[in-house]
C-alpha positions as CSV (number, residue, x, y, z in Angstrom):
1,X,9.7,-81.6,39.6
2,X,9.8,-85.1,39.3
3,X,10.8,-89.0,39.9
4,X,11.4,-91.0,36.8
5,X,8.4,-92.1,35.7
6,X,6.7,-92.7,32.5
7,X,5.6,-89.3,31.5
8,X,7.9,-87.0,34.3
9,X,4.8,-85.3,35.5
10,X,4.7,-83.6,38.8
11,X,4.0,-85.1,42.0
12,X,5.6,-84.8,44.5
13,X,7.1,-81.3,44.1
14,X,6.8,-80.2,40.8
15,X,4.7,-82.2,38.6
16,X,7.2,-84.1,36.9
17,X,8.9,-87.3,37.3
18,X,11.5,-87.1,40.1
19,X,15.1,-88.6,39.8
20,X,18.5,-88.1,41.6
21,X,21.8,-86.6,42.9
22,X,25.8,-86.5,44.1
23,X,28.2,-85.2,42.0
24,X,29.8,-89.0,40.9
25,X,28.9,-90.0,37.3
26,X,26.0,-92.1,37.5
27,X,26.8,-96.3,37.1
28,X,26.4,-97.0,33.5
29,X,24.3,-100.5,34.7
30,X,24.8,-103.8,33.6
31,X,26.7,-105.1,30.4
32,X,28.1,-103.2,27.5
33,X,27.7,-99.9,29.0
34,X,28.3,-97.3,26.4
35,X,26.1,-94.3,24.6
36,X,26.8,-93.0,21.0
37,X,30.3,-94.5,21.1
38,X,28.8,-97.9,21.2
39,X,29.6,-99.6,18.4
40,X,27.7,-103.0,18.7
41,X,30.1,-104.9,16.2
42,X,32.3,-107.0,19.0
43,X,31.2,-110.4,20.0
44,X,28.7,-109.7,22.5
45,X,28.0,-106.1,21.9
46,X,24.6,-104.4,21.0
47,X,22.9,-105.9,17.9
48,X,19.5,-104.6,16.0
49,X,16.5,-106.4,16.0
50,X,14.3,-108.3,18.6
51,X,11.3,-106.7,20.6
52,X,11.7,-104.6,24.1
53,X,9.6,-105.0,26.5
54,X,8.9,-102.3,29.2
55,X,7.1,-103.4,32.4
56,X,5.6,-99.9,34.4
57,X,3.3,-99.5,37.0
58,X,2.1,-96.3,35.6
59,X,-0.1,-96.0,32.4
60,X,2.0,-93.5,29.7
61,X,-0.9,-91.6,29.7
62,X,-1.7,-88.6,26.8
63,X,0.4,-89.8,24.4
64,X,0.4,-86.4,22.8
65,X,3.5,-84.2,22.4
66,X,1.3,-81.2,23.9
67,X,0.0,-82.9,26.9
68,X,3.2,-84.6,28.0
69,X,5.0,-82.7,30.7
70,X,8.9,-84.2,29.8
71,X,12.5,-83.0,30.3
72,X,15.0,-84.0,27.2
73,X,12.3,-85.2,24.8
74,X,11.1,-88.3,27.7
75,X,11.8,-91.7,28.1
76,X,9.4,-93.6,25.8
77,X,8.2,-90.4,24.2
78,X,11.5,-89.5,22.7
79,X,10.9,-93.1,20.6
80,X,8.6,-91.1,18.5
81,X,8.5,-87.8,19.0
82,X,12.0,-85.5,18.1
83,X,12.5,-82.1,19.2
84,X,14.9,-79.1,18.2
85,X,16.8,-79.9,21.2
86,X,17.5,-83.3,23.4
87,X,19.4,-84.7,26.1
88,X,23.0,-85.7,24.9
89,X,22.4,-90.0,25.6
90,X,25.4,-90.8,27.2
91,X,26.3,-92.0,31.0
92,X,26.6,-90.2,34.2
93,X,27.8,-86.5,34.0
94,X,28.0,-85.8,30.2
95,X,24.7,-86.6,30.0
96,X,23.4,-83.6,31.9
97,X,24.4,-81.4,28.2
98,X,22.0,-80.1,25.9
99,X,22.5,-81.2,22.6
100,X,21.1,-80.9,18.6
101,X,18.0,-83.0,17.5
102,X,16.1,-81.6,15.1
103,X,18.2,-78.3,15.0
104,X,21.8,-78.2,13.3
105,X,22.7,-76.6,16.6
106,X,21.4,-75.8,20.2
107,X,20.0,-72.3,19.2
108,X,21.7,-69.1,18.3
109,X,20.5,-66.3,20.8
110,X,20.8,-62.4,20.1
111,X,22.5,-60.3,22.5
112,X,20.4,-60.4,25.5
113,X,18.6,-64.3,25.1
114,X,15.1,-62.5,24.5
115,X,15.3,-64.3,20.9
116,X,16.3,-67.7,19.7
117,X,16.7,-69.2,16.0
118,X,17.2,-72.3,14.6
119,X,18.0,-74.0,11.8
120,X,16.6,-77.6,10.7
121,X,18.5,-80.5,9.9
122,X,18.4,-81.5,6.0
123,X,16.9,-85.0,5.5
124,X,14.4,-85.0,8.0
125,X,10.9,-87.3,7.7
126,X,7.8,-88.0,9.0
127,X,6.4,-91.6,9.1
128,X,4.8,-91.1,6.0
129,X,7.9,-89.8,4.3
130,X,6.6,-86.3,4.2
131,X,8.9,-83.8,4.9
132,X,9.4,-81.7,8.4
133,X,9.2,-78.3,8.0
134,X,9.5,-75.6,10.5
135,X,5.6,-74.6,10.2
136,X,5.1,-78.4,12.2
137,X,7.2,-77.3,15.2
138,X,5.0,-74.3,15.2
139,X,1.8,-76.4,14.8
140,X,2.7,-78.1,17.2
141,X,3.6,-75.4,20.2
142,X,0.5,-73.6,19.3
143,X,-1.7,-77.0,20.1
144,X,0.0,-77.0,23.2
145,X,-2.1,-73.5,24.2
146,X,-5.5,-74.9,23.9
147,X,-7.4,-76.3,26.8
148,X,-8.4,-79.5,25.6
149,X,-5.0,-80.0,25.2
150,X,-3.4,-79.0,28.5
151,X,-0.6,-80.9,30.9
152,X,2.2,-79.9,29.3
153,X,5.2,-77.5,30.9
154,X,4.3,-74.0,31.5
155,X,7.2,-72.4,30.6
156,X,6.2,-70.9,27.2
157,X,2.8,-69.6,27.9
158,X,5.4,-67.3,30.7
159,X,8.2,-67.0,28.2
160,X,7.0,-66.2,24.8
161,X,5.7,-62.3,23.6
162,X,1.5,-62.9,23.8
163,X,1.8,-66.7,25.4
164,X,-0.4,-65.4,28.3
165,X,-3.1,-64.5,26.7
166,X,-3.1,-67.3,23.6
167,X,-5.6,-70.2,23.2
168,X,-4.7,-72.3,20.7
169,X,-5.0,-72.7,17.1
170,X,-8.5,-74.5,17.4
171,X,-9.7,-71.0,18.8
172,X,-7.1,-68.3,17.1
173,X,-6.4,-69.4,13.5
174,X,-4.1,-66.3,13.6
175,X,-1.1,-68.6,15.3
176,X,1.6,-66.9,17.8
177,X,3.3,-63.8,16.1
178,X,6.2,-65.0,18.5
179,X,7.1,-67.9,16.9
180,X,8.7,-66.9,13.1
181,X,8.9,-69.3,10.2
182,X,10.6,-67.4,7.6
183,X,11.2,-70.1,5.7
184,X,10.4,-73.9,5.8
185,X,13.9,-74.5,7.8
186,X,14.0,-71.3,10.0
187,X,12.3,-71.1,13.6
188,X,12.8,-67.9,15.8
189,X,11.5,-67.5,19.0
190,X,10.5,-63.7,20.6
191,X,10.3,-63.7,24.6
192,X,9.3,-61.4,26.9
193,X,12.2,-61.6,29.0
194,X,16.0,-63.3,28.8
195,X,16.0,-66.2,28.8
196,X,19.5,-68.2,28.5
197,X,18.4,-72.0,29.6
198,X,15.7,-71.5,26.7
199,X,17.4,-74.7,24.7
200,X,16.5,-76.4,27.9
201,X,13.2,-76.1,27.1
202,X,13.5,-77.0,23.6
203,X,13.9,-80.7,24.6
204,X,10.6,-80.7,25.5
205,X,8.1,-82.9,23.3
206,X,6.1,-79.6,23.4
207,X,8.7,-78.5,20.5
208,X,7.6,-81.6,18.6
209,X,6.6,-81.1,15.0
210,X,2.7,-82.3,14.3
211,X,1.7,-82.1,10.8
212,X,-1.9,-79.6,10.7
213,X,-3.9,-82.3,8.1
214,X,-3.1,-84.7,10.8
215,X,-3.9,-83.4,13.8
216,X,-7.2,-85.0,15.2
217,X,-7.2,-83.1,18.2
218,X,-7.6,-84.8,21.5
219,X,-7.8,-88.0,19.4
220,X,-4.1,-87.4,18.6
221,X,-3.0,-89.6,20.9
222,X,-4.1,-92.0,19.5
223,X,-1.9,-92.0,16.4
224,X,0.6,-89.5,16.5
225,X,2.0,-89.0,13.6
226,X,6.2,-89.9,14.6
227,X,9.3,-88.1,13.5
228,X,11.4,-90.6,15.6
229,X,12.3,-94.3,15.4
230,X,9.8,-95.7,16.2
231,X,5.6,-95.1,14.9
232,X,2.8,-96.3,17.3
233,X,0.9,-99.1,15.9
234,X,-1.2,-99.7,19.1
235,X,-2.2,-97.5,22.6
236,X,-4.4,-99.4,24.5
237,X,-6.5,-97.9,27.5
238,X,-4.6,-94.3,27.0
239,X,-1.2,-96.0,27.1
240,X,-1.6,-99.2,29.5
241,X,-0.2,-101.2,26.8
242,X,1.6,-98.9,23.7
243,X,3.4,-101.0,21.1
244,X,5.9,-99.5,18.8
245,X,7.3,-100.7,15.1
246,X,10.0,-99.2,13.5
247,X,9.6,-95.9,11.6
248,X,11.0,-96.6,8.0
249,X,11.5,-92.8,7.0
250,X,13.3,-91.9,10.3
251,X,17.0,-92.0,8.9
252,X,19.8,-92.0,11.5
253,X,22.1,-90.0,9.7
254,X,20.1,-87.2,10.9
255,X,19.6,-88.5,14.8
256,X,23.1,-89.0,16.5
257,X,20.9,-89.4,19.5
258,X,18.8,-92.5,19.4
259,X,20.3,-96.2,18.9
260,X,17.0,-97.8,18.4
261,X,18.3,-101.4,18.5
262,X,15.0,-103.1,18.7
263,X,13.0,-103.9,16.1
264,X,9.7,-103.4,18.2
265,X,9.0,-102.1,22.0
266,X,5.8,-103.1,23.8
267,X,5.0,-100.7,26.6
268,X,3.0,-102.9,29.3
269,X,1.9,-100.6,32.1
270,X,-0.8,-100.9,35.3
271,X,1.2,-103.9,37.1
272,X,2.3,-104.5,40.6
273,X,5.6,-102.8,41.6
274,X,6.2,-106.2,43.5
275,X,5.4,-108.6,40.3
276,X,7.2,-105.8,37.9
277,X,10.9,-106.4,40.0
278,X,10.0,-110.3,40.5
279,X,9.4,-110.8,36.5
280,X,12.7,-108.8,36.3
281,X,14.6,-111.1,38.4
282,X,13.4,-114.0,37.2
283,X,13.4,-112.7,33.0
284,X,11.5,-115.7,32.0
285,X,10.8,-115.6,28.5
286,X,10.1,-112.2,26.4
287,X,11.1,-110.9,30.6
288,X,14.5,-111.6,29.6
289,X,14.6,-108.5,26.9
290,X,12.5,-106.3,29.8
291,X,13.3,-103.3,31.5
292,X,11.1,-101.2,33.5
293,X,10.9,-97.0,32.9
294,X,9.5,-96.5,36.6
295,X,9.6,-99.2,39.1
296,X,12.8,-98.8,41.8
297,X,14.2,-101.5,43.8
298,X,13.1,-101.6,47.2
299,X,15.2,-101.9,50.9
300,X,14.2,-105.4,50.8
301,X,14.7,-106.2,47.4
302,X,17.8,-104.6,47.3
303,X,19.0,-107.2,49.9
304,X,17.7,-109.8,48.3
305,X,19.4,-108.4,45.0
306,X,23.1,-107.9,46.5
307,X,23.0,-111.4,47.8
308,X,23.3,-112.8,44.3
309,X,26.0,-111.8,42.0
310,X,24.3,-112.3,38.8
311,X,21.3,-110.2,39.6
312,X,23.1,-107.5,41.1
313,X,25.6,-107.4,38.0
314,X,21.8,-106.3,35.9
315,X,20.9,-103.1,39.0
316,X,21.4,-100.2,37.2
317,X,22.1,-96.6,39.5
318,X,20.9,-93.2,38.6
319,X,21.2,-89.7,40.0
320,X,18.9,-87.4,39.3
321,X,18.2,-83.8,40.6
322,X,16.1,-83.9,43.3
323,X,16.3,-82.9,46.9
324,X,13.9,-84.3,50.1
325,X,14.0,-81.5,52.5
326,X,11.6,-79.9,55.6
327,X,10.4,-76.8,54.5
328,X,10.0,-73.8,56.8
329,X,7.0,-71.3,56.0
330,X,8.0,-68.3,58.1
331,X,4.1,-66.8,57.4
332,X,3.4,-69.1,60.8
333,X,4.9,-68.6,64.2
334,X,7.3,-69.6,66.0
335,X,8.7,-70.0,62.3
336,X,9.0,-66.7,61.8
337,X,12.3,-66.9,64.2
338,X,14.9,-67.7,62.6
339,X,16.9,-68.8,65.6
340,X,13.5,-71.6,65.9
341,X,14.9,-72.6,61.8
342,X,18.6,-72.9,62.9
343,X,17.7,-74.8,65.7
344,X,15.3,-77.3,64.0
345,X,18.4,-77.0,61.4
346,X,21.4,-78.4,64.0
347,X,19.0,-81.1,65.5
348,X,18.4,-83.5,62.4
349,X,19.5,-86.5,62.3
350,X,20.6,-87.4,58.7
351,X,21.7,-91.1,59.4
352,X,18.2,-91.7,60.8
353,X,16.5,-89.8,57.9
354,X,18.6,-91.4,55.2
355,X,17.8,-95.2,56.6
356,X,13.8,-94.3,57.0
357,X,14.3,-93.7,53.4
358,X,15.5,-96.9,52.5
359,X,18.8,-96.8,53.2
360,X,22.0,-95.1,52.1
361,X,21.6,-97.6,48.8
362,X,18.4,-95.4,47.9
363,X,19.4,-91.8,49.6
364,X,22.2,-90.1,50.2
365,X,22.3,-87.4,52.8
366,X,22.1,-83.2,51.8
367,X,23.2,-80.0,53.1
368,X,22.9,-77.9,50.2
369,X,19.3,-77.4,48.3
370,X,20.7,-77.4,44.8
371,X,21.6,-81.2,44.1
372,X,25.1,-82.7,44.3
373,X,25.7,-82.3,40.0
374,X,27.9,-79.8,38.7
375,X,25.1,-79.0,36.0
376,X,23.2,-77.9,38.7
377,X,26.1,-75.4,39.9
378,X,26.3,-77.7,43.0
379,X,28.6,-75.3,45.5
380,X,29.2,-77.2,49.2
381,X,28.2,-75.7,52.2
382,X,26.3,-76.7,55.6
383,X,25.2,-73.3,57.7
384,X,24.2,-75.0,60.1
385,X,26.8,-78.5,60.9
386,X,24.8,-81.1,62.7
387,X,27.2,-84.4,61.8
388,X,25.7,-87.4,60.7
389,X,23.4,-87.9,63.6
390,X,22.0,-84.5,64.7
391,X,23.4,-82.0,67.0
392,X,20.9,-81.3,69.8
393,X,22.9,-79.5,72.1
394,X,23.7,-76.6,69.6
395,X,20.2,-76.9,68.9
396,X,19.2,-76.5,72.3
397,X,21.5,-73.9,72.8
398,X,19.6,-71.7,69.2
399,X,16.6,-72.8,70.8
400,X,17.2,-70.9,74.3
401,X,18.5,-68.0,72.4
402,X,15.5,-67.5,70.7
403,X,13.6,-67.7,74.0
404,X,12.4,-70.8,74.2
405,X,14.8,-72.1,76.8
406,X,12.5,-74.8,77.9
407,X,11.4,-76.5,74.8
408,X,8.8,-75.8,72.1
409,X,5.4,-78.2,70.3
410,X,5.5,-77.7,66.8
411,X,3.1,-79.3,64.1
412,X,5.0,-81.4,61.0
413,X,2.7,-81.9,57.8
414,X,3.5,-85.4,55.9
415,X,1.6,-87.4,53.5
416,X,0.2,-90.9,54.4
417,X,1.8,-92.4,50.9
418,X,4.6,-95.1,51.2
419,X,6.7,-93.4,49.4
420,X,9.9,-92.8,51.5
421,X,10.4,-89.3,51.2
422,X,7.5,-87.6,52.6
423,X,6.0,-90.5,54.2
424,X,5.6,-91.6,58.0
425,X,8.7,-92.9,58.7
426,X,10.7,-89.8,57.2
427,X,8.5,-87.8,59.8
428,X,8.9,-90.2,62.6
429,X,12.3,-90.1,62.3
430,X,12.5,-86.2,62.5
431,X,10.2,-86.2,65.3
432,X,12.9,-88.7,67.3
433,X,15.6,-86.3,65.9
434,X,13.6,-83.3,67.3
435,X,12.6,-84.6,70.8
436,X,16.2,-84.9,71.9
437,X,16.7,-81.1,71.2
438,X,13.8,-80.5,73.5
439,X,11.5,-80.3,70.6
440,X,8.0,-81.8,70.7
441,X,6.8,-82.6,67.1
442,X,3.0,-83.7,66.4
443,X,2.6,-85.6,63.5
444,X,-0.3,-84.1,61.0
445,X,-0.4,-87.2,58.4
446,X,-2.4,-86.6,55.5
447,X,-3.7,-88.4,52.6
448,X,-1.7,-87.3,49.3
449,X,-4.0,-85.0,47.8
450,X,-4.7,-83.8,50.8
451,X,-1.2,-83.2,51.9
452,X,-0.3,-81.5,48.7
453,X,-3.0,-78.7,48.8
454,X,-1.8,-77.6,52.0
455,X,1.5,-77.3,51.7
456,X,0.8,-76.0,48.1
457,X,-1.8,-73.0,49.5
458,X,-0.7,-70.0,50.2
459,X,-3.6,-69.2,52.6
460,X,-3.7,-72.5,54.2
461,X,0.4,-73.9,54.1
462,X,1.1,-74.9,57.6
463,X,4.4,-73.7,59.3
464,X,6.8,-77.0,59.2
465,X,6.1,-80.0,56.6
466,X,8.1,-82.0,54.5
467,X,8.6,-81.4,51.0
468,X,10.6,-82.0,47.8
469,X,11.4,-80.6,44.7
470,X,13.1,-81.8,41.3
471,X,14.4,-79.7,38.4
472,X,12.8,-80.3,34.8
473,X,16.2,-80.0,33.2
474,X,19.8,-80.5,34.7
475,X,20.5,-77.2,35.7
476,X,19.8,-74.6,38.7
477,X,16.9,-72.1,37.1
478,X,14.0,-74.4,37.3
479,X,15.5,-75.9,40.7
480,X,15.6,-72.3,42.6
481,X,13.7,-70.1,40.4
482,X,9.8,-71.8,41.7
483,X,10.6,-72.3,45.0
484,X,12.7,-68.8,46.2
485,X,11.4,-66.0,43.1
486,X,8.6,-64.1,45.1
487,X,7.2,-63.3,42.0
488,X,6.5,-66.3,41.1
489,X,4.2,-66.6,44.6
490,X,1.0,-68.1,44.1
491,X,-2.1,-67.1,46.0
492,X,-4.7,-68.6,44.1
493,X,-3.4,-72.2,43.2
494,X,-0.5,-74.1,43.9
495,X,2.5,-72.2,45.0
496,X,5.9,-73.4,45.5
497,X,7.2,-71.1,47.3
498,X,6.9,-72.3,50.5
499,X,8.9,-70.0,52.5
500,X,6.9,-66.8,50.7
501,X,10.2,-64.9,49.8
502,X,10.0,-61.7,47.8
503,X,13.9,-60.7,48.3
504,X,14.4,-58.2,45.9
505,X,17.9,-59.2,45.7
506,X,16.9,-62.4,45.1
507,X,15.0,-61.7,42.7
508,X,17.3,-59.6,40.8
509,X,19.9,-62.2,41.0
510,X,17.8,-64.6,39.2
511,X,16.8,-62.3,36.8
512,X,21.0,-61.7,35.9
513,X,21.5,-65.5,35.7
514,X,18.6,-66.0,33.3
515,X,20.4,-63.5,30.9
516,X,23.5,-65.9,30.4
517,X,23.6,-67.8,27.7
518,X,27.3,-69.5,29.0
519,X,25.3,-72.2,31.0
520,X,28.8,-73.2,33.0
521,X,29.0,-69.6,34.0
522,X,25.3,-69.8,35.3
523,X,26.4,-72.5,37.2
524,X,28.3,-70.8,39.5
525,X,26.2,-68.2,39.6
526,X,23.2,-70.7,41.1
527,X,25.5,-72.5,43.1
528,X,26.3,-69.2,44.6
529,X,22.5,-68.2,44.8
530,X,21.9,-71.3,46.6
531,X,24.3,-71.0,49.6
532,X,22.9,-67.4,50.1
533,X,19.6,-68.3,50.1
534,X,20.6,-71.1,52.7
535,X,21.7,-69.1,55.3
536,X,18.2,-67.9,56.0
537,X,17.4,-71.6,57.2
538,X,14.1,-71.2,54.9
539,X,14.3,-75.3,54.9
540,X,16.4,-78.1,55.9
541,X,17.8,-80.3,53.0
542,X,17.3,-84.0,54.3
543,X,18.7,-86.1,51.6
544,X,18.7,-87.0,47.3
545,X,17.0,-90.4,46.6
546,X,19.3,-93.1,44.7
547,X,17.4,-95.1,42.1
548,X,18.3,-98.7,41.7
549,X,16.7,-100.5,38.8
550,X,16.8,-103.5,37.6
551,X,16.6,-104.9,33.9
552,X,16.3,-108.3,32.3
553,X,19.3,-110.5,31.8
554,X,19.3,-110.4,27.9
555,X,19.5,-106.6,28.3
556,X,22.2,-105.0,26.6
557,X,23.5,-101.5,26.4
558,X,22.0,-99.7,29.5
559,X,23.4,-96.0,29.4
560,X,21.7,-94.2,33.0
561,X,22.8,-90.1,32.7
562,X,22.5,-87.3,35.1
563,X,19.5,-85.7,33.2
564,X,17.2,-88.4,34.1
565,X,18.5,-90.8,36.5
566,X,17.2,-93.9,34.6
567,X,17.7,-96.2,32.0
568,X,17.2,-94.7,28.7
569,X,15.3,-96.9,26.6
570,X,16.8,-95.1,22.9
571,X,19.9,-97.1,23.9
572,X,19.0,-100.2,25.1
573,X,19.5,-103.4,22.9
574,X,18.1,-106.8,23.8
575,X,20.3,-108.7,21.1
């Protein structure tokens, strides 16, 4: 999955935005730190009115509730589009829950999680003052089939009864016979299969309602009609600059979500990373009510930052859950040992890992796959203890055992991109790491696109490279479910499976998980899953990243949570 970006699409390991990890409640940032409790009537507190600007490198490209590929309704997005479900907006831990939106509740399952209903709020408007019926959120999951329309998450062309084969409404006026309206407030859902994370999905802006006269197609983005805060009145160059006016039919009484404190937002996108974190710092002007929805803080900036007290008090910290590891792809000798894994296991060097990724300000060292949040199911272990700085004796003594007694050359995939996880100087410093074990590692650095289809390819995935994966929602089914289900092994596009398992157990075990709809009870269940799995050494968890932001110094109200790792913008106030 995904760093926190504009749109949370995947990149880097799943095609979403990534984010971050440990188990401590993520820094609430700045000044008046505070969620739906925030009152805003104290001297100095959060106050409507006045325009947010948002500085991004990235353009929020296909703004269209069907094309977006978001967790808890997005960052931006969730200005203007609602969803039955959404991330509960408050700081650190609590905001890894999945709470109401649109829905009175967070979905009412039968008795084995193959079926979901929900009810609609009363009250509830589109920016024309028309009302939202249940037959809109239909609409608008159906328009997510069809091709014109595609980037969105996967998950319900797999999950609902005839999703595979459906194309749309454009193509079939006949609709999805899975999705039920019985009446204009009612909404079941039919899967093939259990499915107890399902109101998970239901955050995403896939679950949007779109009104059918309104729906222009792929010109939909261009005006999308809101049933949030905020309407577009402007998307420049598909979403390089968006600007967004207040919604006078969204009424709050119905949204216990969304602050929406300004009276305007103006999405500026395509800068310099550099120039986005200096027009921070210096919050000249309209920078002074600026934040930024995907541009971190640096190594060097960072020290730049901590040197002055005033700019440090406006760094915001997230964790978010995502895991850098080395994955293992036992297809490909001498991989195929697992003695070669453990060995390659006890010789990293964390400390060196952790500083070639910026630091232990930006990355914090891992043992386990799942990430260090309790939504997650996060369970402690290391299999395989190397300390803080690598173990090569053990590793030399694995290595002899599993006859190599005089060293091995092996081959480590990376990408080219400065990006600090799967970049040069990760590798570089796990070839030092490696060579003191009496490992020789060759460095294979690719271009990104490059890198990506081979360790993506089944036929062509190499046997050591480094990787990463982030979840799409805070808990552990999409975290282990794509990267250890053998079914869900891809041989004709991109797999992420890298090790190859089919383990029936496995399997199974995920399959008994997915039934519960007690998501603290799952928990445990994929925190258990997750030390299992790890005693095969099928990777080597390296470190989570650490996000450090930084936000203008008339910014008020910065809530960060565990579900995205970054400043949500519904709760921000610039007054």
């Amino acid at each position: 999955m995904r760093q926190p970006s504009v749109i949370s699409r995947r990149s880097a390991a799943v095609a979403v935005s990534l984010v971050l990890a440990t188990g401590a409640a993520a820094c609430a940032g700045p000044q008046d730190a505070g969620g739906k409790g925030a009152s805003g009537k104290t001297a100095g507190g959060p106050q409507k009115g006045g325009t947010l600007t948002v500085l991004n490198a990235e353009a929020q490209e296909d703004f269209d509730p069907a094309r977006l590929y978001t967790s808890g309704g997005g960052n931006v997005p969730s200005l203007v589009f609602r969803t039955l479900t959404t991330r509960n907006r408050e700081a650190g831990a609590a905001g890894a829950q999945v709470v109401p939106d649109l829905a009175t509740d967070t979905g009412r399952p039968n008795k084995d999680a193959t079926e979901w209903t929900y009810t609609l709020k009363d009250g509830l408007k589109f920016e024309d003052g028309t009302p939202i019926t249940t037959a809109d959120i239909k609409y608008g999951i159906e328009r997510s089939f069809a091709a014109e329309l595609s980037g969105g998450a996967p998950y319900l062309r797999d999950w609902l009864v005839g999703g595979d084969t459906y194309q749309g409404p454009y193509k079939d006026k006949n609709g999805l016979a899975s999705i039920v309206t019985p009446d204009a407030k009612t909404i079941v859902f039919k899967l093939r299969k259990p499915e107890g994370e399902f109101p998970f999905v239901a955050t995403q802006t896939q679950f949007a309602p779109v009104p059918k006269a309104k729906d222009t197609g792929a010109k939909y983005e261009e005006h999308p009609v809101s049933s949030g805060p905020y309407k577009v009145v402007k998307n420049e160059n598909d979403g390089q600059r968006l600007l967004l006016e207040r919604n006078p039919h969204w009424d709050p009484k119905t949204d216990e979500e969304r602050k929406a404190y300004p009276d305007t937002i103006d999405v500026k996108s395509g800068l310099d990373e550099a120039v986005i974190n200096q027009r921070l710092s210096t919050s000249a002007g309209a920078d002074a009510a600026a934040v930024t929805t995907d541009t971190n803080l640096g190594p060097a900036e960072l020290a730049q930052v901590s040197s002055d007290k005033e700019l440090a008090a406006r760094v915001g910290t997230g964790h978010f859950g995502y895991t850098n590891y080395l994955a293992f792809n036992p297809k490909v000798k001498p991989f195929d040992n697992p003695k070669v894994r453990q060995a390659i296991s006890y010789a990293i060097n964390r400390t060196s890992v952790v500083n070639a990724a910026g630091g232990s300000a930006l990355a914090e060292a891992a043992t386990t796959f799942l990430p260090e949040q309790k939504s997650f199911g996060y369970t402690p272990y290391d299999h395989f203890p190397a300390g803080k700085t690598g173990d090569p004796e053990k590793a030399k003594q694995v290595l002899k055992e599993a006859g190599y007694p005089n060293g091995l050359t092996v081959t480590l995939l990376h990408s080219t991109a400065q990006n600090r996880a799967t970049s040069p100087e990760v590798a570089t410093a796990v070839q030092e790491a490696l060579a003191k074990a009496g490992i020789t590692v060759k460095l294979d650095g690719q271009e990104p696109n490059s890198f990506n289809e081979k360790r993506w390819s089944v036929k062509d995935a190499p046997g050591f490279f480094l990787s990463r994966w982030g979840a799409d929602w805070p808990a552990g089914g999409p975290f282990l479910a794509p990267i250890f289900d053998g079914r869900q092994i891809v041989t004709n596009g991109s797999n992420y499976n890298h090790a190859q398992l089919n383990d029936p157990a496995v399997n199974a075990e995920i399959d008994e998980i997915n039934k519960l709809t007690d998501l603290k009870a799952a928990a445990v269940r994929w925190g258990a899953l997750d030390k299992k799995i790890g005693e095969q050494a099928l990777d080597v968890p390296l470190f989570h990243p650490v996000y450090k932001r930084l936000v203008g110094k008339d910014v008020k109200n910065v809530v960060i949570s565990d579900w995205t790792g970054v400043l949500d913008v519904s709760q921000v106030a610039v007054k």
